[in-house]
TIVO-2410 file (N, C-alpha, C; in nm, 3 decimals):
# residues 71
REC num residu      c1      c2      c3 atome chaine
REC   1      X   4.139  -3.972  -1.173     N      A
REC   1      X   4.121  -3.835  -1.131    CA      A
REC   1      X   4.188  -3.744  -1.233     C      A
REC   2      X   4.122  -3.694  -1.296     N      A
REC   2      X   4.120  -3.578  -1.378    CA      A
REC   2      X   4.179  -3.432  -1.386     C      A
REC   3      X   4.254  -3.395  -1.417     N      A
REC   3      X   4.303  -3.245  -1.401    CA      A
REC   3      X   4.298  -3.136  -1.478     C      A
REC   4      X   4.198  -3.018  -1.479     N      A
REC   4      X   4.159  -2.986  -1.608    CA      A
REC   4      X   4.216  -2.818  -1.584     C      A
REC   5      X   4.278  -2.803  -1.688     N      A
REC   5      X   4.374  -2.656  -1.678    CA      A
REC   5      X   4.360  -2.597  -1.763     C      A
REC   6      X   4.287  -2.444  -1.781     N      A
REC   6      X   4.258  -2.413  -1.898    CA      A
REC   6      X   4.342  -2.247  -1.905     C      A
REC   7      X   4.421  -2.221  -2.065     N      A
REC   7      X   4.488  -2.086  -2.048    CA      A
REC   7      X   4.348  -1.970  -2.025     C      A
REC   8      X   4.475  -1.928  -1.940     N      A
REC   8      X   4.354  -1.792  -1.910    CA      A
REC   8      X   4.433  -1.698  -2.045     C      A
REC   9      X   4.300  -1.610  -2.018     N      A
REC   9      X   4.326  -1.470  -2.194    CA      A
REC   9      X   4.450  -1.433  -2.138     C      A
REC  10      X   4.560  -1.379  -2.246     N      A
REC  10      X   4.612  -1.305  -2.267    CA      A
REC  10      X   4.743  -1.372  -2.179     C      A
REC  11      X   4.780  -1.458  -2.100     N      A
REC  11      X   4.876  -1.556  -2.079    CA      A
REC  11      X   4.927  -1.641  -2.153     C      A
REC  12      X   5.101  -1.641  -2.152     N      A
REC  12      X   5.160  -1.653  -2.216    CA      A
REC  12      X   5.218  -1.867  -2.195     C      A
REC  13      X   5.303  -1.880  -2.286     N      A
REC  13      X   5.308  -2.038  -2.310    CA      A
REC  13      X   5.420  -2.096  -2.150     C      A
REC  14      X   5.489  -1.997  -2.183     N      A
REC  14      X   5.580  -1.965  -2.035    CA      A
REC  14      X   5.509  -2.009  -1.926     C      A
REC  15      X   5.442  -1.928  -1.890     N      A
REC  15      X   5.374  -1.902  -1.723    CA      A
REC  15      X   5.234  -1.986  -1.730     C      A
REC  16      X   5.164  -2.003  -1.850     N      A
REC  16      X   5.132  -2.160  -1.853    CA      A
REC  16      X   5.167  -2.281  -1.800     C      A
REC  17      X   5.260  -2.316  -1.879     N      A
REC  17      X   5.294  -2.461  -1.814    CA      A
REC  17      X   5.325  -2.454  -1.724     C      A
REC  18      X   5.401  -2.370  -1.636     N      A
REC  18      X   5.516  -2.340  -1.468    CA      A
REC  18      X   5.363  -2.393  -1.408     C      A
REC  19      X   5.249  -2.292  -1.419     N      A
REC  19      X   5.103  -2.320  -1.350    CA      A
REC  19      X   5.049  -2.436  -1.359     C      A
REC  20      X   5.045  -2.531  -1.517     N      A
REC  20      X   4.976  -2.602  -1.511    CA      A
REC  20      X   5.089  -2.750  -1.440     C      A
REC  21      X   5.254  -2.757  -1.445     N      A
REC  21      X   5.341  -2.824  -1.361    CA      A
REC  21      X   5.316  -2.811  -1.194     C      A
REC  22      X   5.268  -2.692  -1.167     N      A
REC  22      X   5.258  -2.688  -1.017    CA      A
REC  22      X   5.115  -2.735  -0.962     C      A
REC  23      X   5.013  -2.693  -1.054     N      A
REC  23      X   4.860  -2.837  -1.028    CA      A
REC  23      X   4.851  -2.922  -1.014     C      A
REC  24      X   4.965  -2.991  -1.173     N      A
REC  24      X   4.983  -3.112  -1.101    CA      A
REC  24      X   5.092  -3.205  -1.015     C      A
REC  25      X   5.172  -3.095  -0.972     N      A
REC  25      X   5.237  -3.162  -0.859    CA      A
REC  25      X   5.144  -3.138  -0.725     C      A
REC  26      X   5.068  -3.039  -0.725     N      A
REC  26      X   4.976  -3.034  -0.607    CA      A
REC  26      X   4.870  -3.152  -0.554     C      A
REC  27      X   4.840  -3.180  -0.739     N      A
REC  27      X   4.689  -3.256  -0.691    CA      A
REC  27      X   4.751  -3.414  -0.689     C      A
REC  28      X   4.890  -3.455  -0.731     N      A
REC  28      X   4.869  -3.561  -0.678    CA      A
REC  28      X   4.863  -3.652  -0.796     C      A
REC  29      X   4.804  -3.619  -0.895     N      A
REC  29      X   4.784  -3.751  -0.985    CA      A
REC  29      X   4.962  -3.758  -1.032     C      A
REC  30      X   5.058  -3.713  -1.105     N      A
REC  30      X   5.128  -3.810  -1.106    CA      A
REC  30      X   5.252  -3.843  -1.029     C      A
REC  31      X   5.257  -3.836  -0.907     N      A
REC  31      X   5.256  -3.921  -0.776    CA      A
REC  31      X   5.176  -4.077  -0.824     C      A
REC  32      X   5.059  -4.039  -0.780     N      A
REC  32      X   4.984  -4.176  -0.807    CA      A
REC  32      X   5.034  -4.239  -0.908     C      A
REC  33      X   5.069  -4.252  -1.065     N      A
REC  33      X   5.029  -4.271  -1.148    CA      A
REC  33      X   5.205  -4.355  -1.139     C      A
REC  34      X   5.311  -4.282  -1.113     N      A
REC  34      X   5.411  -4.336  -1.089    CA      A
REC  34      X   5.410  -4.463  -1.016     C      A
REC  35      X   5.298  -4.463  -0.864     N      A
REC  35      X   5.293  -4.573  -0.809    CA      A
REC  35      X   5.254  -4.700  -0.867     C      A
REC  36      X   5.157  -4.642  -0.966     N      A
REC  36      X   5.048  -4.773  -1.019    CA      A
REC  36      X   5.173  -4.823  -1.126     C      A
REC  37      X   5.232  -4.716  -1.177     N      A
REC  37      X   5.334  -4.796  -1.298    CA      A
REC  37      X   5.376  -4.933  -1.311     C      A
REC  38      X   5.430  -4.970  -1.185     N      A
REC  38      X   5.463  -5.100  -1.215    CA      A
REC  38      X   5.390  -5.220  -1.118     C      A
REC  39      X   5.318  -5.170  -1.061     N      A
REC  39      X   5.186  -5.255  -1.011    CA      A
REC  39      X   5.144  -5.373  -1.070     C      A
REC  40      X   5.174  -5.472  -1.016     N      A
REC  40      X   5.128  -5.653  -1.066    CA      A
REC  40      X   5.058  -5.698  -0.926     C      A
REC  41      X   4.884  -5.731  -0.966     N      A
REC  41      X   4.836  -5.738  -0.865    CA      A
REC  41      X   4.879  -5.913  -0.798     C      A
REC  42      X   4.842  -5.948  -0.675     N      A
REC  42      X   4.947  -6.085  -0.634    CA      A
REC  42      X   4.813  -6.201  -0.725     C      A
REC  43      X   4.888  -6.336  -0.707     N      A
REC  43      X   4.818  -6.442  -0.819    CA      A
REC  43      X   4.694  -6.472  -0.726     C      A
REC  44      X   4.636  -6.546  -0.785     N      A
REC  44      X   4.489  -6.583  -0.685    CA      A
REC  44      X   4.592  -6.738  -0.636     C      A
REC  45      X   4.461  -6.767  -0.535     N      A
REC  45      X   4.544  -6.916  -0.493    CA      A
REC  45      X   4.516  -6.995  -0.629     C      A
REC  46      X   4.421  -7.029  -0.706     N      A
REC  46      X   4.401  -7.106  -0.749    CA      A
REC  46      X   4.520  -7.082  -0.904     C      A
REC  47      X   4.558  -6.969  -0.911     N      A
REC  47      X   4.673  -6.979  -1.039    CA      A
REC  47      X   4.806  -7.016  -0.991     C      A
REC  48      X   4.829  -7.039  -0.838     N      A
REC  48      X   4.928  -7.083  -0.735    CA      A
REC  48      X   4.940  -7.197  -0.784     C      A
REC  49      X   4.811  -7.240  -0.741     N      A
REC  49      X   4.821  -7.424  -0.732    CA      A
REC  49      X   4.854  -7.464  -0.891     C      A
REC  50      X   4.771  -7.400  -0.999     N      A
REC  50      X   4.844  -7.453  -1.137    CA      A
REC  50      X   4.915  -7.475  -1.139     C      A
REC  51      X   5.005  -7.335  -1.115     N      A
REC  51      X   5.173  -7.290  -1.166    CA      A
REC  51      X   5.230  -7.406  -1.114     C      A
REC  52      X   5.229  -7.451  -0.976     N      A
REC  52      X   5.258  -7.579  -0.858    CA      A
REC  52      X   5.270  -7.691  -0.944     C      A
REC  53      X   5.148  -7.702  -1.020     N      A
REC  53      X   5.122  -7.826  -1.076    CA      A
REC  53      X   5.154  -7.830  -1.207     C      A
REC  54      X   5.218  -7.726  -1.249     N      A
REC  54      X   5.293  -7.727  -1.411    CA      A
REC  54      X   5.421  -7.722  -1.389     C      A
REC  55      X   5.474  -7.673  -1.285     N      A
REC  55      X   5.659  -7.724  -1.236    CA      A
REC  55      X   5.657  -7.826  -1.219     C      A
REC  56      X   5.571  -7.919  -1.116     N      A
REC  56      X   5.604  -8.027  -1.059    CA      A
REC  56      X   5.568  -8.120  -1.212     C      A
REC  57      X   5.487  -8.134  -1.325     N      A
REC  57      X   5.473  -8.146  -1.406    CA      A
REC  57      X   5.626  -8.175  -1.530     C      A
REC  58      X   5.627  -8.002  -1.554     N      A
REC  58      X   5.766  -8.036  -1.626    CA      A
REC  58      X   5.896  -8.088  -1.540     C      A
REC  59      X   5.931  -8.106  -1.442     N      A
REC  59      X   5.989  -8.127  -1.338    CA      A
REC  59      X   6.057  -8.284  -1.353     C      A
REC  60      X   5.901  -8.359  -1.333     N      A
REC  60      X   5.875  -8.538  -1.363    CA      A
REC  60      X   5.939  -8.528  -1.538     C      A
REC  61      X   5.863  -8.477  -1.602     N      A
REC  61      X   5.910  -8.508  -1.788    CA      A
REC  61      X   6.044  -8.468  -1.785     C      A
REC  62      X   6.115  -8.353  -1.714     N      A
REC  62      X   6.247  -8.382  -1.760    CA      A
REC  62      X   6.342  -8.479  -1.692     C      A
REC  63      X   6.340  -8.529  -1.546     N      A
REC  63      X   6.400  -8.626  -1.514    CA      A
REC  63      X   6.344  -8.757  -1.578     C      A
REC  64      X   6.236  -8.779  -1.645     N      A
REC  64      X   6.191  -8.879  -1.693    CA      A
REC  64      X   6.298  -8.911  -1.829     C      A
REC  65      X   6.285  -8.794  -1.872     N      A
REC  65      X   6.390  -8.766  -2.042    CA      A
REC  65      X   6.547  -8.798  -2.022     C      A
REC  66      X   6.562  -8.801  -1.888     N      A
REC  66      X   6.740  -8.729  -1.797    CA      A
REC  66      X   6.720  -8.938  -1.746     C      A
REC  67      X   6.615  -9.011  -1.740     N      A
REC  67      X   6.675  -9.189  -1.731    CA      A
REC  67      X   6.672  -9.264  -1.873     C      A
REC  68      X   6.557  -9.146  -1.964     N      A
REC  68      X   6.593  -9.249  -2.057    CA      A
REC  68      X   6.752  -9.200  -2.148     C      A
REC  69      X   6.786  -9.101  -2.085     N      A
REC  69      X   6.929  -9.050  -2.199    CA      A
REC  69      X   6.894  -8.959  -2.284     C      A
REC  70      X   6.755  -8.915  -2.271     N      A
REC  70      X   6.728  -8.825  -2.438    CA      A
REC  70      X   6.792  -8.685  -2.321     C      A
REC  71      X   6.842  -8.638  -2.237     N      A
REC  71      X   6.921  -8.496  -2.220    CA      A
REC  71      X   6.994  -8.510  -2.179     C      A
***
C-alpha cells in the first residue's frame, strides 16, 4: 500500500514533511511495515521432519566419534 504526497505550490520544506509525517502515521503503512520487519513465516512439516532427521543424524556421528575416542 502506497502513499503518494505531493508539495502543494508555494509550500514550504517545513510544513511539508509535518503533513507528509502525519499521512503516514494516519494511513498505517509504517505501523504495518514495522510488524512485517521481523516476520519468519513457521517451517512446513516436511522441513520439520528433515531438520528431525539431520539432528538425530549428527547426533548418532558424534556419539559414534565420542566410542571410537576421535572427541
Amino acid at each position: 500500500m502506497a502513499v503518494i504526497i505531493k508539495r502543494r505550490p508555494g509550500e514550504n520544506l517545513n510544513s511539508f514533511l509535518s503533513r507528509a509525517s502525519q499521512v503516514i502515521k494516519k494511513s498505517g503503512v509504517l505501523l504495518e511495515a514495522r510488524k512485517r520487519r521481523y516476520y519468519s513465516p513457521k517451517p512446513s512439516e516436511r522441513s520439520k521432519k528433515l531438520s528431525a532427521l539431520h539432528k538425530i543424524k549428527i547426533l548418532k556421528e558424534i556419539e559414534r566419534k565420542r566410542k571410537e575416542g576421535l572427541l
